[in-house]
C-alpha positions as CSV (number, residue, x, y, z in Angstrom):
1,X,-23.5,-25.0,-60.1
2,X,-25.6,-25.0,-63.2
3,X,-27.4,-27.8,-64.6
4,X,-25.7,-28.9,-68.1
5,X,-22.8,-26.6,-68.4
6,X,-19.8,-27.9,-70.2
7,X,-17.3,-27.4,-66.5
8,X,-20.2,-29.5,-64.3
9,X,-18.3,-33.0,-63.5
10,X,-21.8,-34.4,-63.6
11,X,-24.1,-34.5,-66.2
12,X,-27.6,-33.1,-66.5
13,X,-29.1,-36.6,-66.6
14,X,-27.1,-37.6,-63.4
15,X,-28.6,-34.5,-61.5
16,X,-31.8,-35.1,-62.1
17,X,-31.0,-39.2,-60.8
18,X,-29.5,-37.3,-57.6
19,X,-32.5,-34.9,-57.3
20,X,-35.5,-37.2,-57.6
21,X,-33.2,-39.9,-55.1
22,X,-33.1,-37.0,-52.1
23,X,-36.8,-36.1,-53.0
24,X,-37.3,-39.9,-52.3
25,X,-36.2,-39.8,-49.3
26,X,-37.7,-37.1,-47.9
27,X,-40.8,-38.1,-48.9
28,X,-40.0,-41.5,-47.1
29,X,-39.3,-39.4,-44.1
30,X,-42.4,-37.6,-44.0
31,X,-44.3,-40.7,-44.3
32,X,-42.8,-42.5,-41.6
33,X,-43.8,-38.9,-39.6
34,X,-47.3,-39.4,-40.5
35,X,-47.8,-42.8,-40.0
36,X,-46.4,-42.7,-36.5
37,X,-48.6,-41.4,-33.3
38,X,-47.0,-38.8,-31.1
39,X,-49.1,-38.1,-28.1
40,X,-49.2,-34.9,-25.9
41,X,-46.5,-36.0,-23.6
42,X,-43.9,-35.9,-26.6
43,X,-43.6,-39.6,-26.7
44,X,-43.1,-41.0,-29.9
45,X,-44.7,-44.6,-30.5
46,X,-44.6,-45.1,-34.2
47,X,-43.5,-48.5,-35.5
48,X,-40.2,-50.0,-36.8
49,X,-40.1,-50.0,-40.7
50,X,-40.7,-53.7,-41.0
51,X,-43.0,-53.9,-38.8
52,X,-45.1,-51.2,-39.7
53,X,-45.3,-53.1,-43.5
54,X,-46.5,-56.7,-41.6
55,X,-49.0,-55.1,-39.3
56,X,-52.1,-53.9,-40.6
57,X,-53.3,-50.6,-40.5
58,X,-55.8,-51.5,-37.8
59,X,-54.7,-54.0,-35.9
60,X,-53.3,-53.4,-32.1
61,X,-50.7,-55.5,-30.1
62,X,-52.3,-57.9,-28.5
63,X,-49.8,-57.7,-25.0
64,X,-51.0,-55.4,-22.4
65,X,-47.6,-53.7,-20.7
66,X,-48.5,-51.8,-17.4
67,X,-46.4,-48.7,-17.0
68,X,-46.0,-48.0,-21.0
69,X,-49.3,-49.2,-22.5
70,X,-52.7,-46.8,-22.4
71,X,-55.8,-46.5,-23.5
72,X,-57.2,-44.0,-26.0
73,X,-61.2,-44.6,-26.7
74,X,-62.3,-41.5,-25.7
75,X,-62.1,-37.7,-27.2
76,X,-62.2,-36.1,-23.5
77,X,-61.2,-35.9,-20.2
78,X,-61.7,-39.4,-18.4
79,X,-64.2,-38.9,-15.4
80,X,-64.4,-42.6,-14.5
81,X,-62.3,-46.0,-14.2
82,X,-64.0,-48.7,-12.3
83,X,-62.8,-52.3,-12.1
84,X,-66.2,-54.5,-12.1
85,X,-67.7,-57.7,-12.3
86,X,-70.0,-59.4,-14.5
87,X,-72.2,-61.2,-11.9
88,X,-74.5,-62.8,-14.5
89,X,-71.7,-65.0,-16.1
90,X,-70.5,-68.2,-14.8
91,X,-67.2,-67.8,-12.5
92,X,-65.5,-69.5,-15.1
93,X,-66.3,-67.3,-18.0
94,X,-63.2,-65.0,-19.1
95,X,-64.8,-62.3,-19.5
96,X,-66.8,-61.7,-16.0
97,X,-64.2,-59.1,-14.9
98,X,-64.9,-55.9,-17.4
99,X,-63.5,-51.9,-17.0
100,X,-65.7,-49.3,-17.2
101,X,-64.5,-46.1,-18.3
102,X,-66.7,-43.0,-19.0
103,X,-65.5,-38.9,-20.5
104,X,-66.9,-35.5,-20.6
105,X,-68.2,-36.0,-24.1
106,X,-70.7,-38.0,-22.7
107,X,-69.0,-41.3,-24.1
108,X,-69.0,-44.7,-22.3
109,X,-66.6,-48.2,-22.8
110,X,-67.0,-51.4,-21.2
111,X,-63.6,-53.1,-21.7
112,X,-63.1,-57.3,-21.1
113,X,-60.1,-58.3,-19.1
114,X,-60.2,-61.7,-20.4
115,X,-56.6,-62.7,-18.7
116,X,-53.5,-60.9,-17.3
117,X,-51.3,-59.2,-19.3
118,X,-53.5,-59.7,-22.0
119,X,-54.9,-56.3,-24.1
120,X,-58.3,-55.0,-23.1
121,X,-60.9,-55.6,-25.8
122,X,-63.9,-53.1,-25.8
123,X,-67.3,-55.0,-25.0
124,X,-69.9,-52.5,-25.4
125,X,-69.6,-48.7,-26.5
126,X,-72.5,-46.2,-24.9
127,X,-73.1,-42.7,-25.8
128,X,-75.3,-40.8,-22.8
129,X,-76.6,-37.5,-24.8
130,X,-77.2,-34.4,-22.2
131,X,-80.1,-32.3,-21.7
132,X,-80.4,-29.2,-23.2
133,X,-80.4,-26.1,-20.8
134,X,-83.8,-25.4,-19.6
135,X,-85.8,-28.4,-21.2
136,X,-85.7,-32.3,-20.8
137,X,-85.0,-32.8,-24.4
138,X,-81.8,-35.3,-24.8
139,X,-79.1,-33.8,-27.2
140,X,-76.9,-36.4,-28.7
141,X,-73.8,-33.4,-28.6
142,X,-73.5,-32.2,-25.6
143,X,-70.7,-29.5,-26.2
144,X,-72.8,-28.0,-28.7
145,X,-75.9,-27.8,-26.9
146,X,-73.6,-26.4,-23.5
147,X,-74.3,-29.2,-21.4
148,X,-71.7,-31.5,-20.3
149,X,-70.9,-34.5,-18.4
150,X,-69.0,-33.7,-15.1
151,X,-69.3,-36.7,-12.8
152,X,-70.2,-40.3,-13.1
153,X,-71.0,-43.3,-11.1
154,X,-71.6,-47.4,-12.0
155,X,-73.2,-49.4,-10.2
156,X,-72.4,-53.1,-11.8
157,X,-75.1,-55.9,-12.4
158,X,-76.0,-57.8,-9.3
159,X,-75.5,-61.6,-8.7
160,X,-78.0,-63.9,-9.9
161,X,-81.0,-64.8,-7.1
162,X,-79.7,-61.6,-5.0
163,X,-82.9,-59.9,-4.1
164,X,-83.2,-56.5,-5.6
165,X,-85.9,-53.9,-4.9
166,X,-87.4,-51.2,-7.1
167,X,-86.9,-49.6,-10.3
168,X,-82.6,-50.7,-9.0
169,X,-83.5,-53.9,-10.1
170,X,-80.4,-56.1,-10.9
171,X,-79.2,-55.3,-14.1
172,X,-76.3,-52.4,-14.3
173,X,-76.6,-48.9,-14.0
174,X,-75.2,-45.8,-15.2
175,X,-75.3,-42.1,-13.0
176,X,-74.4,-39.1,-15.0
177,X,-74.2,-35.6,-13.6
178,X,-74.4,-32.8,-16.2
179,X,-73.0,-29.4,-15.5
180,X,-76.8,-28.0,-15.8
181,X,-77.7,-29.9,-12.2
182,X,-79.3,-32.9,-13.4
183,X,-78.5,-36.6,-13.2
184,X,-79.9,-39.0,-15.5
185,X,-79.9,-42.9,-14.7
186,X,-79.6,-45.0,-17.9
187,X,-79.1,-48.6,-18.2
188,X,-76.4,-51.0,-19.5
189,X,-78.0,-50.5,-23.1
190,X,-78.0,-46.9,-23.5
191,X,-81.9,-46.6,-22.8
192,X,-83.2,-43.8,-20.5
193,X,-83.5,-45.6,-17.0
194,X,-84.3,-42.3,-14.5
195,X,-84.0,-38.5,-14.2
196,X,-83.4,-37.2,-11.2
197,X,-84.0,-33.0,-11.2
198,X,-83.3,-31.1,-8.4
199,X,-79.8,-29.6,-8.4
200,X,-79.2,-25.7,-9.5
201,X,-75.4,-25.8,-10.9
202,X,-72.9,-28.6,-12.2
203,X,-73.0,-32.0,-10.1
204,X,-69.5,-32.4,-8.5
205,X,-69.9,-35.9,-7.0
206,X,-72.2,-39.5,-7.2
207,X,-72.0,-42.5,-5.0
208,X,-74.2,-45.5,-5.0
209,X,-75.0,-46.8,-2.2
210,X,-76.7,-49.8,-0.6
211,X,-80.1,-49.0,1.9
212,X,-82.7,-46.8,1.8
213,X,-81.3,-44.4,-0.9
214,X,-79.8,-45.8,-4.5
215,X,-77.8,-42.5,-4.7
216,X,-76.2,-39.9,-3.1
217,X,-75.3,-36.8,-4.9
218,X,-73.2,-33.0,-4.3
219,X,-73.3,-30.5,-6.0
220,X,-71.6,-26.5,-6.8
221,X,-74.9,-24.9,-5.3
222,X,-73.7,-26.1,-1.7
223,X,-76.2,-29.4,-1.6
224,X,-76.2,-32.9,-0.9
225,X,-79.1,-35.3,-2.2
226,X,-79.7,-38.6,-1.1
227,X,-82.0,-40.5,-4.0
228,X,-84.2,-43.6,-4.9
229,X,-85.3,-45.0,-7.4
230,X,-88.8,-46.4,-6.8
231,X,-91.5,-48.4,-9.5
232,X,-93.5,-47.0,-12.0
233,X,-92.8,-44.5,-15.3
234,X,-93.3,-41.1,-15.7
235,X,-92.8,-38.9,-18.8
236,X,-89.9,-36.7,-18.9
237,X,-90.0,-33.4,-21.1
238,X,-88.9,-34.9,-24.4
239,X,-92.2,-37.1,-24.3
240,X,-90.6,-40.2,-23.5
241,X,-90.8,-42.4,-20.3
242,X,-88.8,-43.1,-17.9
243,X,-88.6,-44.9,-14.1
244,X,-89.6,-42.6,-11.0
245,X,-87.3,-41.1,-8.8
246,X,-88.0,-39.9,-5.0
247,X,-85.7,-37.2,-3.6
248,X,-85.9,-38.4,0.3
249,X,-83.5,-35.4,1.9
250,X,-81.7,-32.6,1.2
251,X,-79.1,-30.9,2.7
252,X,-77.5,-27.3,2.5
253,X,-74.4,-26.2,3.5
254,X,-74.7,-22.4,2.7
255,X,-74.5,-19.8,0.4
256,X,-71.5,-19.9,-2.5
257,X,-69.9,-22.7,-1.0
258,X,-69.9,-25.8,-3.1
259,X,-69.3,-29.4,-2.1
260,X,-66.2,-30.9,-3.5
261,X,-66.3,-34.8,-2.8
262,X,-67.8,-37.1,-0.8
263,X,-67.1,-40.4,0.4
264,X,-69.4,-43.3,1.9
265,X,-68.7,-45.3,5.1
266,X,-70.2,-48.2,7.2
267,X,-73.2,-47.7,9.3
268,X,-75.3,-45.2,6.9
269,X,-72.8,-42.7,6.9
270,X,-71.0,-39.7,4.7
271,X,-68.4,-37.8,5.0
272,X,-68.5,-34.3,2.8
273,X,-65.8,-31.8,1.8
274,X,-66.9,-28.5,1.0
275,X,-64.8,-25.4,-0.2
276,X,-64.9,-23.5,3.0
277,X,-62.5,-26.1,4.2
278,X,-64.9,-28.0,6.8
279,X,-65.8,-31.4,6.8
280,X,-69.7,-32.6,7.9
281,X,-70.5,-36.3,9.2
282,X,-74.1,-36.9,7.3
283,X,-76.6,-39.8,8.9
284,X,-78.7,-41.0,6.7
285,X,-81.2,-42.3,8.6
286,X,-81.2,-39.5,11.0
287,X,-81.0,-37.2,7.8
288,X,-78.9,-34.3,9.4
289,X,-75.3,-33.6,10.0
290,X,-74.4,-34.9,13.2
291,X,-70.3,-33.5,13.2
292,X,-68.5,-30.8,11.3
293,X,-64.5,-29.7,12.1
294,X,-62.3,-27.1,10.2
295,X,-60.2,-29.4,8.5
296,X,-58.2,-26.7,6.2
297,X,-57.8,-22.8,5.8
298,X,-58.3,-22.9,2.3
299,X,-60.9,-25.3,0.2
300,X,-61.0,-29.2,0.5
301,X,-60.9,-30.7,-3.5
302,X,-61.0,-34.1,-2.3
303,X,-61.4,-36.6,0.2
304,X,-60.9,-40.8,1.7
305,X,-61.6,-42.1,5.2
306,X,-60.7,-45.8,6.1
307,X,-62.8,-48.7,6.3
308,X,-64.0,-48.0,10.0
309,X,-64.6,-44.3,9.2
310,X,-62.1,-43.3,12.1
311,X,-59.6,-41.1,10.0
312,X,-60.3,-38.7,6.9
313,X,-58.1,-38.1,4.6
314,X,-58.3,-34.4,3.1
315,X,-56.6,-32.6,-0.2
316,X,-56.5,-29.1,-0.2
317,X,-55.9,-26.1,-2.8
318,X,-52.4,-25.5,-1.4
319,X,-51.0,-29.1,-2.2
320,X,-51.6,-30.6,1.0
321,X,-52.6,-33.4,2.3
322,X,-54.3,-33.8,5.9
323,X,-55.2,-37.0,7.9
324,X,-57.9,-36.0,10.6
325,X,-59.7,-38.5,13.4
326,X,-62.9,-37.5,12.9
327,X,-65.5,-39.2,14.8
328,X,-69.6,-39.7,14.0
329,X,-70.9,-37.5,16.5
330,X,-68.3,-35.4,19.1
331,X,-67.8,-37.1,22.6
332,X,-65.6,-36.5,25.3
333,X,-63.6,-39.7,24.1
334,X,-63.9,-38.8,20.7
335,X,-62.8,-35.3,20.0
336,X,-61.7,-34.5,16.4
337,X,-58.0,-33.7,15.7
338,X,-55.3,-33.3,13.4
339,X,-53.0,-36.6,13.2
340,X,-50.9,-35.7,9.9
341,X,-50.0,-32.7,7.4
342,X,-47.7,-32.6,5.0
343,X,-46.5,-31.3,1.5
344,X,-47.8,-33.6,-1.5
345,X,-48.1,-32.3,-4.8
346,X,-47.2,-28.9,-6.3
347,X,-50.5,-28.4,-7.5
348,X,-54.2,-28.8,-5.9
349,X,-54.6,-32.5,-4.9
350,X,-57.8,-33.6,-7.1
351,X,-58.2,-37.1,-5.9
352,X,-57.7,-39.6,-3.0
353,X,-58.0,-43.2,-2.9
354,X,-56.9,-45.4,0.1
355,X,-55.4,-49.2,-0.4
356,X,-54.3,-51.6,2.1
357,X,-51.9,-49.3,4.4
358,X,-51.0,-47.2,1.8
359,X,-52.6,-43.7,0.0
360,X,-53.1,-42.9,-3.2
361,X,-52.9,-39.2,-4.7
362,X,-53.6,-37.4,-8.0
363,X,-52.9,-34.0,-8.6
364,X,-53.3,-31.1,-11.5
365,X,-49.5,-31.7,-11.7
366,X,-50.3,-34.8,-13.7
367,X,-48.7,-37.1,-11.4
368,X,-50.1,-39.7,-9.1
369,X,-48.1,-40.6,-5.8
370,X,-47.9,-43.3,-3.4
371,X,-47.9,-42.7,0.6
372,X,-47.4,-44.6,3.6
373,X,-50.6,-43.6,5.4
374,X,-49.2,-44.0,8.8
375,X,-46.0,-41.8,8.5
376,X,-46.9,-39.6,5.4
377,X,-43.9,-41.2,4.0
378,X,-43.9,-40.8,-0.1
379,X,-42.9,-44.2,-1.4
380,X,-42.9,-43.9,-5.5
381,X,-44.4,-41.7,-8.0
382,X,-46.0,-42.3,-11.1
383,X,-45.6,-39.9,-14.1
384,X,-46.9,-40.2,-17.5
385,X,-50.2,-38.7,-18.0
386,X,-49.6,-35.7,-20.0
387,X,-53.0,-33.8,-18.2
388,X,-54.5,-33.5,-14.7
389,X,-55.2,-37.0,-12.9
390,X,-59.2,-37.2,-12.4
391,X,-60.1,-40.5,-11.5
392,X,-58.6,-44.0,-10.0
393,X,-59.3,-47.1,-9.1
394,X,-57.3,-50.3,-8.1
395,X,-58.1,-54.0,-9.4
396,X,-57.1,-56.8,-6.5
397,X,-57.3,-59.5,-9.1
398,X,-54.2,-58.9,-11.0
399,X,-52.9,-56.4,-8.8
400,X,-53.4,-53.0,-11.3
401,X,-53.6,-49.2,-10.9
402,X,-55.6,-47.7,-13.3
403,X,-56.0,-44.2,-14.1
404,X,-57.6,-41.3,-16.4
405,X,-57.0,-38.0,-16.6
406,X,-57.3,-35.1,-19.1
407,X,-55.1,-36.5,-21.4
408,X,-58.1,-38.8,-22.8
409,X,-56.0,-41.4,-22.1
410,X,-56.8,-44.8,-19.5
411,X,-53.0,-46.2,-18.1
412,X,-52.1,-49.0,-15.6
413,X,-49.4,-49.6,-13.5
414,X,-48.1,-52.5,-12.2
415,X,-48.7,-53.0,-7.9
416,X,-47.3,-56.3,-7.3
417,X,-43.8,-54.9,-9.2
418,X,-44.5,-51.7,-7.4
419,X,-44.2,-53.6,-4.1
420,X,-40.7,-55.5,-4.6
421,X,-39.5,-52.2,-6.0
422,X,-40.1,-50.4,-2.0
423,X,-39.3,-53.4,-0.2
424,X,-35.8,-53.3,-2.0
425,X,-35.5,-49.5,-1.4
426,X,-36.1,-50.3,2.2
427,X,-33.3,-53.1,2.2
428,X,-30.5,-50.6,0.2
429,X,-31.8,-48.1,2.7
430,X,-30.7,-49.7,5.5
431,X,-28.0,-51.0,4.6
432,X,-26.9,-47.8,3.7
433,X,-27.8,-46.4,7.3
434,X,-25.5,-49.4,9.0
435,X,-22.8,-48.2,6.7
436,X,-23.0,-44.7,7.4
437,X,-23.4,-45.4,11.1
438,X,-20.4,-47.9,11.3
439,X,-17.8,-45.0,9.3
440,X,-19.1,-42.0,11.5
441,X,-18.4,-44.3,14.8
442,X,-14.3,-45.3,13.6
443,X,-13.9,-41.4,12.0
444,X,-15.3,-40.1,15.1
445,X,-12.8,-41.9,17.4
446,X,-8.9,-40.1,17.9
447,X,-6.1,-42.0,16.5
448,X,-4.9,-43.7,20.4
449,X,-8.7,-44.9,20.8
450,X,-8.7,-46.3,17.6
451,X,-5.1,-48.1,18.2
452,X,-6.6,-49.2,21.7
453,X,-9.6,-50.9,20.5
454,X,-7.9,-52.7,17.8
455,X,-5.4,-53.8,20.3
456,X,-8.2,-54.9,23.3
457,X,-9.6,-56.3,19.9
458,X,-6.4,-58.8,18.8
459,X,-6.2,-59.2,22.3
460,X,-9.7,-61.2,22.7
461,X,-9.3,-62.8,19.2
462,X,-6.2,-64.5,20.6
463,X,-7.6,-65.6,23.5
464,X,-10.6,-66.7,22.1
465,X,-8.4,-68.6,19.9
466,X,-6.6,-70.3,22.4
467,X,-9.6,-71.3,24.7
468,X,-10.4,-73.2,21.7
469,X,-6.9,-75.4,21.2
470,X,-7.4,-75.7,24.8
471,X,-4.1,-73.8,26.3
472,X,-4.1,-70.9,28.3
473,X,-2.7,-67.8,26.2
474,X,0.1,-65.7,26.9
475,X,0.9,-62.2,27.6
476,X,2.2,-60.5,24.5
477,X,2.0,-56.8,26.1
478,X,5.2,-57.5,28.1
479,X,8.6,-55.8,26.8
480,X,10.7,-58.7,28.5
481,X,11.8,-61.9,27.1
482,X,9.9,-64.9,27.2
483,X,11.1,-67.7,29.7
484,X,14.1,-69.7,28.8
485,X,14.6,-66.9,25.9
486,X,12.0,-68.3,23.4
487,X,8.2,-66.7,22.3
488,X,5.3,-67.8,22.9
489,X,6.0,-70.2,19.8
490,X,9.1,-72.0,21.2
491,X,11.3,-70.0,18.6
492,X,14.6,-68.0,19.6
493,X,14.2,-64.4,19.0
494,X,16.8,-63.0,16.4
495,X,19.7,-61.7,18.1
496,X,18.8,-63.8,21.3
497,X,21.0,-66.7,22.5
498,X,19.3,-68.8,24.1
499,X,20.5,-68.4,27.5
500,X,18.6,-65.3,27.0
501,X,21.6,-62.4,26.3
502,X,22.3,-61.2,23.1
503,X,25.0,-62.0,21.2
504,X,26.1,-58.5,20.5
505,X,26.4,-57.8,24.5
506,X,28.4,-60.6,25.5
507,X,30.6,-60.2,22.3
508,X,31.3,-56.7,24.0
509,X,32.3,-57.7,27.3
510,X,35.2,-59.8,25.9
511,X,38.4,-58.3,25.7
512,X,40.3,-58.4,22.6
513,X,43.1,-60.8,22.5
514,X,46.1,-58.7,22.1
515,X,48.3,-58.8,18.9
516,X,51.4,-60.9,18.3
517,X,54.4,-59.1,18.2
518,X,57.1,-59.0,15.2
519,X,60.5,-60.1,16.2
């Protein structure tokens, strides 16, 4: 059709109307495109129309909805989530439980879970700059310089009047492990705290600990490092100072074989995975390796042993989880075995955490999944990270599951609905189990036993039912007549006189009165 000519039904005026109405809404569209946020997963959570106009352009909802709400503060991969307490407010002081959440990028967020339900509010922002390869000079971007953060650990304040010793002292602290081999200590204002040099490749694990050593660290040049932080400054290589730090052991495993996790139980004792598949019992006051057990044929990524340090559990490369007894030291009465194996994820398992009587497990599949630790039993999964699960940690105050991963995102998930959610699967379960049991018992039985068993059953239903009105019941299995040719009810049967012949038989045996004749 061409604009303005004489056959058009419309006019050229009208065109231009219908033209510029359509451009309007497209460009509508595209707006309401752009406005909205779609995140890697392909889920889209831009606002309604109206209430996109009401809300302003920074403001956030201030509900907290486990399963669908996340976090995004950082601009890479989450290392760390840890539930802690503020011991140096009152009890009563809403903001004593916090969430510390640290990334790659060297960034740090100290979130206030004022109440339940309600949406986490960030308390303190930190940015921990890594050294630069081959000197001790700080570099506030660590991507640029090639250093980057690759493992963290928080230590919260202490409690007020709790005795604290050395350069520790009570106020909160904040272990980063660069991929270079050095951790730095900083405190809970950003500042320089400690540098601890003494590992050759990337720092795969830190775990504070309570003792003679502040710290415990593995890394991918096959070492473990126990740490502490004593008095006094020294000056690091960028001129400035910082506390002393005293390297009491450390321990090789070998050549090209790099320690993967570690985990710390009661009594001064470790338990490290390495990527030869063993796993090595540490004392630390006896400073040595006192058990070791091939766990795995290929390499252990992570690790979890209960409270009591009995059983280990181990994630592999192939996807699979083990559960090993695995004593302190060997004994006759404590030999190390194999209890459980099974298939968990279907990709390398990258993190374990035990709760209660139940197992938590994260994978490079992006899923987390819940176990019954006993059994191996999988009991719900979790999906909505849209990147590998790193780290994990649960808060028993309002019952929470919270999580980081690669997606730069921090999620939570709800354990107390998780809970009425498996004891109701369990219920429907069994149920279904009765039913099925019930129906594969009557199909399974042939047509007389099935007749026979209904029958011995109206049988005992009448008799119960008569033991109750108090008279004896009757034999209904008999072809005969009942006496004086009435039932069991006192009623005649039909047909029956009640002398106990039927009618039709004696009408038979009369003889037909002969006819009149016709005169």
């Amino acid at each position: 059709m061409v604009a303005g000519s004489a056959t058009d039904d419309h006019s050229a005026d009208e065109i231009q109307v219908l033209t510029a109405a359509v451009h309007d809404k497209r460009s509508q569209a595209l707006a309401s495109l752009a406005t909205g946020t779609r995140d890697r997963g392909g889920q889209d959570k831009s606002l309604p129309l109206k209430a996109e106009a009401q809300a302003a352009p920074d403001s956030q909802p201030t509900q907290w909805t486990p399963w669908m709400d996340r976090v995004r503060s950082h601009r890479d991969a989450v290392l760390l989530v840890e539930v802690c307490c503020d011991h140096t407010l009152p009890e009563d002081d809403p903001g004593r439980r916090c969430l510390f959440t640290a990334a790659a990028d060297g960034t740090a967020r100290l979130f206030e879970l004022s109440r339940v339900g309600a949406q986490p509010r960030v308390r303190q922002r930190l940015s921990l700059p890594a050294p630069a390869h081959g000197s001790g000079v700080l570099d506030a971007t660590p991507r640029r310089s090639g250093s980057f953060c690759t493992a963290f650990a928080y230590r919260g304040p202490r409690p007020l009047g709790e005795e604290t010793r050395g350069a520790a002292g009570g106020s909160a602290k904040i272990f980063v492990g660069y991929d270079c081999g050095r951790v730095i200590c900083w405190d809970s204002y950003g500042q320089l705290a400690a540098e601890l040099a003494g590992h050759e490749r990337a720092i795969s694990a830190l775990r504070c600990c309570e003792g003679e050593a502040d710290l415990v660290s593995a890394s991918h040049d096959s070492t473990v490092c126990a740490w502490r932080l004593a008095n006094g400054t020294q000056e690091d290589g960028g001129g400035r100072d910082c506390g002393v730090s005293v390297c009491l052991f450390v321990l090789s495993f070998g050549q090209n074989n790099p320690v993967s996790d570690l985990a710390l139980l009661s009594g001064h004792r470790i338990v490290a995975s390495t990527w030869d598949g063993r796993l090595r019992s540490i004392d630390l006051y006896l400073k040595a390796c006192t058990n070791i057990v091939q766990a795995s044929d290929c390499s252990l990524r992570a690790l979890c042993a209960s409270e009591d340090g009995a059983f280990v559990f181990v994630g592999t490369e192939d996807c699979n989880i083990k559960c090993w007894h695995f004593p302190a030291e060997p004994g006759p009465t404590g030999q190390s075995s194999e209890v459980l194996s099974w298939k968990a994820h279907r990709s390398q398992v990258t993190l374990l955490r035990l709760w209660r009587d139940r197992l938590f497990s994260a994978s490079e599949d992006r899923s987390v999944r819940l176990w019954e630790a006993s059994t191996g039993a999988l009991l719900e999964e979790f999906c909505g990270h849209s990147g590998a699960v790193l780290t994990m940690c649960v808060s028993s105050g309002d019952q929470l599951l919270w999580t980081g991963g690669r997606d730069w995102s921090v999620r939570s998930w709800d354990l107390a609905e998780l809970e009425l959610r498996i004891d109701e699967r369990a219920r429907m379960l069994k149920m279904d189990q009765e039913s099925a049991s019930y129906k594969l018992h009557n199909w399974r039985l042939p047509h007389d036993l099935r007749k026979k068993e209904a029958t011995a059953k109206g049988k005992a239903k009448a008799k119960a039912k008569a033991q109750r009105r108090g008279a004896s019941p009757r034999d209904h299995s008999s072809n005969g007549p009942s006496p004086r040719g009435r039932t069991s009810r006192g009623r005649t049967p039909r047909g029956t006189s009640a002398r106990g012949t039927s009618a039709r038989d004696a009408a038979r045996g009369k003889k037909k009165a002969p006819l009149p004749k016709l005169v």
